[in-house]
C-alpha positions as CSV (number, residue, x, y, z in Angstrom):
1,X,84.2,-11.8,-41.8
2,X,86.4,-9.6,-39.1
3,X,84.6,-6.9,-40.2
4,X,81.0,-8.7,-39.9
5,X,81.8,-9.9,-35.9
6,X,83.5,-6.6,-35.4
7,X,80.4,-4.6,-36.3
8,X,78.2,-6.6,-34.6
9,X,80.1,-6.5,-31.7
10,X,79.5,-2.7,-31.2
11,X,75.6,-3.3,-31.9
12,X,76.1,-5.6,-28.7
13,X,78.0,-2.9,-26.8
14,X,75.9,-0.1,-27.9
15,X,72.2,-2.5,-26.5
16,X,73.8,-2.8,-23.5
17,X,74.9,0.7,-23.1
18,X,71.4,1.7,-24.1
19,X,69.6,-1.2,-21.9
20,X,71.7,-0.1,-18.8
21,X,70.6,3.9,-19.3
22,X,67.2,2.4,-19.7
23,X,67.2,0.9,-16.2
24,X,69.6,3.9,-14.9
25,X,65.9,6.0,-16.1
26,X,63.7,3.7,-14.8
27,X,65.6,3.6,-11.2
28,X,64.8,7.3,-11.5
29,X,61.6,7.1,-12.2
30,X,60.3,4.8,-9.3
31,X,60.8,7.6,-6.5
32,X,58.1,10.1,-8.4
33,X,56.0,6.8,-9.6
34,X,55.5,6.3,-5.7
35,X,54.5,9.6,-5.0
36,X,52.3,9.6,-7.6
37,X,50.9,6.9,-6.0
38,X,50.5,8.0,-2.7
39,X,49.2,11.2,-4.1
40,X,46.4,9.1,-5.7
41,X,45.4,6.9,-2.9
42,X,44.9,10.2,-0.7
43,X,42.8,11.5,-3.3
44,X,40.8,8.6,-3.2
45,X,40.9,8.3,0.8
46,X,39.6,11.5,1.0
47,X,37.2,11.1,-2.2
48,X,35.2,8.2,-0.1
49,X,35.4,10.1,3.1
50,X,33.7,12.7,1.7
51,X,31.2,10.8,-0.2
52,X,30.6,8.8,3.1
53,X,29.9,12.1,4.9
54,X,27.7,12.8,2.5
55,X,25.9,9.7,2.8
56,X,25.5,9.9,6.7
57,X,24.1,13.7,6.3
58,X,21.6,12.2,4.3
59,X,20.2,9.6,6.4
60,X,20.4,11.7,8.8
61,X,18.1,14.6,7.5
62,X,15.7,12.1,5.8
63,X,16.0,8.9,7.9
64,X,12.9,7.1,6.4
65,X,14.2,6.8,2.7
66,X,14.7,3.3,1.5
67,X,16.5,2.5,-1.6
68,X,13.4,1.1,-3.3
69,X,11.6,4.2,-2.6
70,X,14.8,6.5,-4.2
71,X,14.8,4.3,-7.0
72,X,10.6,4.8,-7.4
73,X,11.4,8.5,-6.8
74,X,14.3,8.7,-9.4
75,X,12.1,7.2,-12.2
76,X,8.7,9.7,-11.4
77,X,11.1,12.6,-10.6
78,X,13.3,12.3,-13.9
79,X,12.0,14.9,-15.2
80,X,12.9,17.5,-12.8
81,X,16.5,18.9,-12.3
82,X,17.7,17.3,-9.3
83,X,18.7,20.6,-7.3
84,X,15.3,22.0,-7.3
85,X,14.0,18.6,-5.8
86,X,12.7,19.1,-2.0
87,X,11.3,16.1,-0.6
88,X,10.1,17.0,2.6
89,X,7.7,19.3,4.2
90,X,7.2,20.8,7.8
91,X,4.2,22.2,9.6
92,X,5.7,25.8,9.5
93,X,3.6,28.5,8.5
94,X,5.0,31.2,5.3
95,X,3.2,34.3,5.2
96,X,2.4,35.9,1.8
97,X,3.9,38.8,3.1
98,X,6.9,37.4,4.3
99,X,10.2,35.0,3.3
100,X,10.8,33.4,6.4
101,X,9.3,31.2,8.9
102,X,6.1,33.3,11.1
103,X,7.7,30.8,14.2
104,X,9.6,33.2,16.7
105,X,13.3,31.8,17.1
106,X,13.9,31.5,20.8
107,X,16.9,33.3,22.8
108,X,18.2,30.5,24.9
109,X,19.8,32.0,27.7
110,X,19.2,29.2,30.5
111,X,21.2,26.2,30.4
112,X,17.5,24.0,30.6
113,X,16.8,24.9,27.3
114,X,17.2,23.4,24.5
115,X,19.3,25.1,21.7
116,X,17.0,26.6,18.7
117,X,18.8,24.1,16.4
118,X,16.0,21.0,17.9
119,X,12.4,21.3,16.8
120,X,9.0,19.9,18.9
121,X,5.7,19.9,17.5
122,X,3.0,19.7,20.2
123,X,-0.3,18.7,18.4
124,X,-3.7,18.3,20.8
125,X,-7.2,17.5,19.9
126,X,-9.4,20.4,21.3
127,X,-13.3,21.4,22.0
128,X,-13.7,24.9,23.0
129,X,-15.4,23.6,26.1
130,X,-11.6,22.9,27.3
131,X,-10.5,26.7,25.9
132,X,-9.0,27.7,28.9
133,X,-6.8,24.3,29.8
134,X,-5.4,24.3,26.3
135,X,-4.5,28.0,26.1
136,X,-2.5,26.9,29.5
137,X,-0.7,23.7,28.0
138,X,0.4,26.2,24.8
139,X,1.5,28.8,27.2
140,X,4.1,26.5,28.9
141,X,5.1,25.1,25.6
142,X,5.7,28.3,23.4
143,X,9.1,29.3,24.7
144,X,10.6,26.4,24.1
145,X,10.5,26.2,20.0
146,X,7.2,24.2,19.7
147,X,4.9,24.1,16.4
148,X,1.8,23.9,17.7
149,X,-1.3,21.9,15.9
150,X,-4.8,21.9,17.2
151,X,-7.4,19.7,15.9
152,X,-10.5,20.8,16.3
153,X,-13.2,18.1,16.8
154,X,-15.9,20.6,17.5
155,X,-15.8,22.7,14.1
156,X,-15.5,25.6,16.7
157,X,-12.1,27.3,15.2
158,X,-13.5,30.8,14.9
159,X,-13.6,31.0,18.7
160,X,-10.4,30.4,19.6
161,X,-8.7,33.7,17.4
162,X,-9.1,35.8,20.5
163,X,-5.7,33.8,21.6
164,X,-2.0,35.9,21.3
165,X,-1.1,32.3,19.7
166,X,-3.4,31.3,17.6
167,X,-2.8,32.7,14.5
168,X,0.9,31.4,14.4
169,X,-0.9,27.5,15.1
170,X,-2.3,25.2,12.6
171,X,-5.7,24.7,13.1
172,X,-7.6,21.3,11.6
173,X,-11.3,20.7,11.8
174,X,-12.9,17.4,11.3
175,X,-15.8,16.8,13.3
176,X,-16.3,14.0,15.9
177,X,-12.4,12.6,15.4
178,X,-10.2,11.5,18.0
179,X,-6.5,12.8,18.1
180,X,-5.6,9.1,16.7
181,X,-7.8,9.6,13.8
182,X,-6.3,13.4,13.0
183,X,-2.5,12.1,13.7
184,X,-2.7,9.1,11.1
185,X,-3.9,11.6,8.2
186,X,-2.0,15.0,9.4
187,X,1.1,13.8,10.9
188,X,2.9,11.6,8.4
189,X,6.0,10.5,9.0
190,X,7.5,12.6,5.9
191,X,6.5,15.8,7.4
192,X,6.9,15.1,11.3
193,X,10.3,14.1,10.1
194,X,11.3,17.8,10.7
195,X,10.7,17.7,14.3
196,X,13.2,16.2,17.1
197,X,10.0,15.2,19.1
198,X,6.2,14.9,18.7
199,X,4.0,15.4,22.2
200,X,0.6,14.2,21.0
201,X,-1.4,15.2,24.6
202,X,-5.1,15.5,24.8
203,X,-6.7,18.5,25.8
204,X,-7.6,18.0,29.6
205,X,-4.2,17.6,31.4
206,X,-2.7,20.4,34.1
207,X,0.4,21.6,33.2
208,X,1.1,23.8,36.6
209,X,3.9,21.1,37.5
210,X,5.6,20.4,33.8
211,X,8.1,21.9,31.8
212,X,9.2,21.3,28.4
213,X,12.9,22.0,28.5
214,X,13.7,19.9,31.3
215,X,11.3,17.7,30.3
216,X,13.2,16.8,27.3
217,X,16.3,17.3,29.0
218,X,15.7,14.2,31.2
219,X,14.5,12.2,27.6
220,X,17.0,12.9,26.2
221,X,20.0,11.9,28.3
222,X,18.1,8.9,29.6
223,X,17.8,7.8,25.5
224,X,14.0,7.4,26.0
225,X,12.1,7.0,22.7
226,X,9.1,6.8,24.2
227,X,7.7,8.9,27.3
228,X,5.4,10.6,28.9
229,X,5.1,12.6,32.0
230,X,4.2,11.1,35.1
231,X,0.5,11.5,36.4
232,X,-0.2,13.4,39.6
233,X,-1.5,10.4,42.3
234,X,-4.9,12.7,42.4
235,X,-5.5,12.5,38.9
236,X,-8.5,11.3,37.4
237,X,-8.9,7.9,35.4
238,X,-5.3,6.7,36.6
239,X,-5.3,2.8,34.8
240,X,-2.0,2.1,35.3
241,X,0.3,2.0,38.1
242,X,3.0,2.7,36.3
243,X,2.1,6.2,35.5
244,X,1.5,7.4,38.7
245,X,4.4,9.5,40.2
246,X,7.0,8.7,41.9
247,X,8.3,10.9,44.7
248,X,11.9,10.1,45.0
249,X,13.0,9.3,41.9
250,X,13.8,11.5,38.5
251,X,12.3,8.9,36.3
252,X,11.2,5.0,36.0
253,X,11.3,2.3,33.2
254,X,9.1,-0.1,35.1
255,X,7.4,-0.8,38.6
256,X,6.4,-3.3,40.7
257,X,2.9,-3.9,42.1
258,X,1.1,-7.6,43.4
259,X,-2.3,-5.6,43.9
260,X,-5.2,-6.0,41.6
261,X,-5.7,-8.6,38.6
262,X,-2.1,-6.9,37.2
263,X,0.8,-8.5,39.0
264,X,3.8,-6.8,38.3
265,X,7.3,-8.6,40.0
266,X,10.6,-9.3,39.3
267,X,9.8,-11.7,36.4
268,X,7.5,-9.2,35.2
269,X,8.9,-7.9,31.5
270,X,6.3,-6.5,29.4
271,X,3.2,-4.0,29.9
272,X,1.8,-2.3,31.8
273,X,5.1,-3.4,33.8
274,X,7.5,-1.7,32.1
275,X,8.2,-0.5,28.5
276,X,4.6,1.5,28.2
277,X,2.9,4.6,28.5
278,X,-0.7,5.2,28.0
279,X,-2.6,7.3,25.3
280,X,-3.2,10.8,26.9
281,X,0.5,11.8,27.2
282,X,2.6,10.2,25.0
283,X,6.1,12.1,24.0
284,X,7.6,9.9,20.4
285,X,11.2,10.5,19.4
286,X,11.2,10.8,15.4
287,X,12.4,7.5,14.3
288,X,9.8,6.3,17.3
289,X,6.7,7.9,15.4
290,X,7.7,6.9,12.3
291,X,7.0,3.4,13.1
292,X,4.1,4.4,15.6
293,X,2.5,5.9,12.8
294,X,2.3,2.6,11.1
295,X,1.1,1.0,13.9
296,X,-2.0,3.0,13.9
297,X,-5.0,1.4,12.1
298,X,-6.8,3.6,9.7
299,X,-10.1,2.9,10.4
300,X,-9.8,2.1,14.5
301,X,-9.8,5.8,16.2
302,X,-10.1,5.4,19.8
303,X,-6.6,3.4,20.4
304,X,-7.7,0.9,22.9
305,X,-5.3,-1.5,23.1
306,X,-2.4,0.4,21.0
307,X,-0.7,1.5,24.2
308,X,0.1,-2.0,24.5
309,X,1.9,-2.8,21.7
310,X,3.9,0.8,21.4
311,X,7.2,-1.0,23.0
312,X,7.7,-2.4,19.8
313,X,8.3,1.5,18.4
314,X,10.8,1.7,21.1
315,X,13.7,1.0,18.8
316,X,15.4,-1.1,20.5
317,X,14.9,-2.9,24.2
318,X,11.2,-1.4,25.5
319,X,12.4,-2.0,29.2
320,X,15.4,0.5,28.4
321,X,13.6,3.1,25.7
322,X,10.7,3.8,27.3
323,X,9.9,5.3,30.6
324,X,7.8,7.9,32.4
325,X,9.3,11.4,33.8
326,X,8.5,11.8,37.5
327,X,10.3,15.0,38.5
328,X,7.9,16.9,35.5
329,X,4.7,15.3,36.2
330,X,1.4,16.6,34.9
331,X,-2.3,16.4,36.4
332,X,-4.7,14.0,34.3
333,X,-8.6,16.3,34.7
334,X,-10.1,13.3,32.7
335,X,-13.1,15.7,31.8
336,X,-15.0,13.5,29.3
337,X,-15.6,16.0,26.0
338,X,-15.8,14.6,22.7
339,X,-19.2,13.1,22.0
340,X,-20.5,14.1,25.6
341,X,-22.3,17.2,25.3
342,X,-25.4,15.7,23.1
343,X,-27.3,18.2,20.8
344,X,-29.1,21.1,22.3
345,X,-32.5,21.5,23.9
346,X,-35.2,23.6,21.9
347,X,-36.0,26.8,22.8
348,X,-38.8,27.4,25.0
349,X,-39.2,24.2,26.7
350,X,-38.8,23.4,30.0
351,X,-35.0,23.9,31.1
352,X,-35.2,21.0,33.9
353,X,-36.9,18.6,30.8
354,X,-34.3,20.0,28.7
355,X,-31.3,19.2,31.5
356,X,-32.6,15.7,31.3
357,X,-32.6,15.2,28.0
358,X,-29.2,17.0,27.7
359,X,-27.9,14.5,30.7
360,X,-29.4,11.5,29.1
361,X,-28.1,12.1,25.7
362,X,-24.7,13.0,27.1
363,X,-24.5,9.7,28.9
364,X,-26.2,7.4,25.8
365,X,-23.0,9.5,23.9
366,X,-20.3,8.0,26.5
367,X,-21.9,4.7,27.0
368,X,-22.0,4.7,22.7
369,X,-18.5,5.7,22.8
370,X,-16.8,3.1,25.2
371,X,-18.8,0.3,23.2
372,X,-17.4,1.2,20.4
373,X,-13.8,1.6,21.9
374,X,-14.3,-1.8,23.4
375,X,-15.1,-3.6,20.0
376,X,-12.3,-1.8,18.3
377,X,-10.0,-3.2,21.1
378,X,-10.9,-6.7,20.0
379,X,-10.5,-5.9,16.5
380,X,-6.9,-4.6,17.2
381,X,-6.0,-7.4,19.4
382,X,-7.4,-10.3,16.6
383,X,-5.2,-8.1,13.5
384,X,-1.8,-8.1,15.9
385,X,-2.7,-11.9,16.3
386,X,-3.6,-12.8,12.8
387,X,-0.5,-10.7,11.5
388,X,2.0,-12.4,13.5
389,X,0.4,-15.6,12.6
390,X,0.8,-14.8,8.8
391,X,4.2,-13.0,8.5
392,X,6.4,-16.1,8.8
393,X,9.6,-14.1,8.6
394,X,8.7,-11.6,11.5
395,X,10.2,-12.2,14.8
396,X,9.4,-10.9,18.1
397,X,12.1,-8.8,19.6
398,X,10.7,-9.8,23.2
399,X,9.8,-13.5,23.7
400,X,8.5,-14.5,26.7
401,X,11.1,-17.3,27.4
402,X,13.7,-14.4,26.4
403,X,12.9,-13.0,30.1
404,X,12.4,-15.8,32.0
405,X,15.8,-17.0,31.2
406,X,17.4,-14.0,31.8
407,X,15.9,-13.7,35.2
408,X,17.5,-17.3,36.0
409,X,20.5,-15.8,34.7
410,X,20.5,-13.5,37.3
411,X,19.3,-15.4,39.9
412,X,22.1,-17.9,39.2
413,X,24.4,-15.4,39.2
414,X,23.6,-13.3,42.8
415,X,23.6,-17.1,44.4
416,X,27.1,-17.6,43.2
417,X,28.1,-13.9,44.4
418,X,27.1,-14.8,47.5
C-alpha cells in the first residue's frame, strides 16, 4: 500500500512540475502572441485603407456608376477578362498613323491657366453663315486644352476645312437641329464624363472680352456648377436681368430688380432671380451635365423653358451653385440663323421678286420656329408638373415656404441685433 500512495504521489509532483512549466511556456508565449497581433491588425488597417483608396479613385474617375448598373455590367461583361475592360470613351481624336492623342498638350507657363491635367470640351451648333464668329470663339478657346465639337446644322462641313483647326475638331452633321437636339444624342454623360467642364455656346456670341482660363478660374474657386458669362448691356435679345453685366463686381448669384412683370427682391429665391442662367452660354460642371442631360427631353429641341428648371442640376443650393461671371463677359449678336435663310430663288427671275420671296420665306421660317418653341414650352412645363405630381417619393429641394421662412429668420434676427 506505501508503495501504491508513494508512487502516486510522484505522479502528483511530476503534473505539477509539468503544469507549472506549462504556464512558465505560456507566460512566454503572450509577449510574441501580442505582436502577432498587432502585426495583424496593421495589416488589416492598412488592407482597408488601401481598398478604400481604391474605392474613392474609382468614383472619382467614373462618378456615374451605380451598383445596379456594375452588377448588369458584371453579368453581360463575364465573358471578358476584367483588365481589358474600358468603360468609358472621350471625344479625342486617334489618328491611324499615330498612338497618341492628335490634341496638342499645352505649356502652361501663366499662373491663369489651368494645368494640362483638367479637360474642357467646348461643343457649338454652327451654319457657315456664322464662319467667321465661330473661327473667333475656337481661337480664344484653343490654348487652353479644349476639345472642340461643331454641329453642323447646315450639312455645310466641307466649307469649314480651310480652318488651321478644323481637322483636329469633331465635326457632326444633322440637318435643321438645335444644339439641344445634338447634345442629348452626342454628349452622353459616359463620354462627357472625361471632361472637367462642358461650354455648350451657340454660334453668334463675341468673344473680344472673354477668356477661358480665368474664366474657369473664377468657377472654380467660387464652386459654381453652373455658369455662364455675363452678357454685354448692348447685347441683343437680353431676357433676363440677371445676365446683364455687372460693372463692379467679379461675379453674381442673384439680382434685384422691381421693373417689368419680373419682380425680383429680397424674398425673391428662385429664377430668373437667382440660381439660373439662360440657354446661349451655359458653362456645366461634370456631375452638373450629367443630370442636365437627363433633364433634356428627347423629342423637345428648342429648350424653352429648361433654363428654368436647370437649378435643380446645381448639386446642391441653386442660390450658392450657380452664378454668372461679370469680370469675363461676352457680347450676345443674337443673329437669327437656323431655319432663317428659306430656300433659294430660281435662276433668272427677278432678283427684287426673288428678295421677297427670300424675305418672306425667312420670316414664315422664324414665325414657324417660335410657334413651335412656344408649344414645346407648354409641353415642358405640363411633364415637370405631371412628374412631380406622380413621383410621390420626390421632394423638392427648394420649397417655397423653405425661403420665406428663412427670410423671417433673418429679419428676426437683424431686429434683435439692433
Amino acid at each position: 500500500m506505501k508503495s501504491i500512495k508513494s508512487w502516486r504521489l510522484l505522479m502528483r509532483k511530476k503534473n505539477a512540475s509539468f503544469d507549472g512549466g506549462l504556464c512558465g511556456f505560456k507566460m512566454k508565449q503572450l509577449p510574441f502572441m501580442g505582436i502577432i497581433c498587432v502585426v495583424m491588425l496593421f495589416i488589416v488597417y492598412r488592407t482597408t485603407k488601401y481598398q478604400y483608396r481604391q474605392t474613392e479613385m474609382e468614383i472619382n474617375l467614373h462618378p456615374f456608376d451605380t451598383l445596379k448598373e456594375s452588377q448588369g455590367l458584371s453579368r453581360r461583361l463575364g465573358s471578358l477578362p476584367r483588365g481589358i475592360i474600358q468603360a468609358r470613351s472621350d471625344l479625342e481624336l486617334r489618328p491611324l498613323w499615330s498612338t497618341s492623342s492628335s490634341r496638342s498638350k499645352v505649356d502652361v507657363s501663366s499662373n491663369e491657366v489651368d494645368a494640362p491635367r483638367y479637360r474642357y470640351l467646348l461643343a457649338i451648333a454652327v451654319g457657315i453663315k456664322q464662319k467667321h464668329n465661330v473661327n473667333a470663339i475656337v481661337q480664344k478657346f484653343r490654348p487652353d486644352n479644349f476639345t472642340v465639337m461643331l454641329f453642323h446644322y447646315d450639312g455645310k462641313v466641307d466649307a469649314w476645312g480651310d480652318l488651321n483647326w478644323s481637322n483636329n475638331a469633331i465635326h457632326i452633321v444633322a440637318r435643321n437641329q438645335t444644339k439641344w437636339w445634338f447634345a442629348k444624342r452626342f454628349l452622353h454623360p459616359s463620354i462627357v464624363s472625361a471632361y472637367d467642364y462642358v461650354f455648350l455656346w451657340d454660334e453668334d456670341l463675341g468673344v473680344d472680352n472673354f477668356h477661358p482660363g480665368r474664366y474657369l478660374k473664377i468657377v472654380k474657386s467660387e464652386g459654381l456648377e453652373i455658369s455662364q458669362p455675363a452678357l454685354h448691356p448692348n447685347s441683343t435679345d437680353i431676357h433676363h436681368r440677371i445676365t446683364i453685366r455687372s460693372r463692379t463686381k467679379k461675379f453674381h448669384r442673384r439680382v434685384y430688380d422691381v421693373r417689368g412683370s419680373t419682380k425680383c427682391t429680397n424674398v425673391s429665391w428662385g429664377p430668373p432671380c437667382t440660381g439660373f442662367v439662360e440657354g446661349m452660354a451655359p458653362v456645366f460642371s461634370r456631375s452638373a451635365w450629367f443630370c442636365t442631360w437627363h433633364l433634356l427631353q428627347n423629342d423637345l429641341i428648342h429648350g424653352w423653358g429648361m433654363d428654368m428648371k436647370l437649378g435643380y442640376c446645381a448639386q446642391g443650393d441653386r442660390t450658392k451653385k450657380v452664378g454668372v461671371i461679370d469680370s469675363e463677359y461676352i457680347f450676345h449678336k443674337g443673329i437669327q440663323t437656323l431655319g432663317g435663310g428659306g430656300p433659294p430663288g430660281k435662276k433668272g427671275s427677278n432678283s427684287e421678286e426673288s428678295t421677297k420671296r427670300h424675305s418672306a420665306s425667312s420670316v414664315d421660317m422664324r414665325a414657324e420656329i417660335r410657334r413651335q418653341s412656344t408649344w414645346e414650352l407648354q409641353v415642358f412645363k405640363e411633364r415637370w408638373n405631371k412628374a412631380v405630381k406622380m413621383d410621390k417619393n420626390w421632394i423638392d429641394p427648394f420649397p417655397k415656404d423653405m425661403f420665406i421662412r428663412d427670410e423671417k429668420r433673418r429679419k428676426r434676427s437683424r431686429r434683435h441685433r439692433q
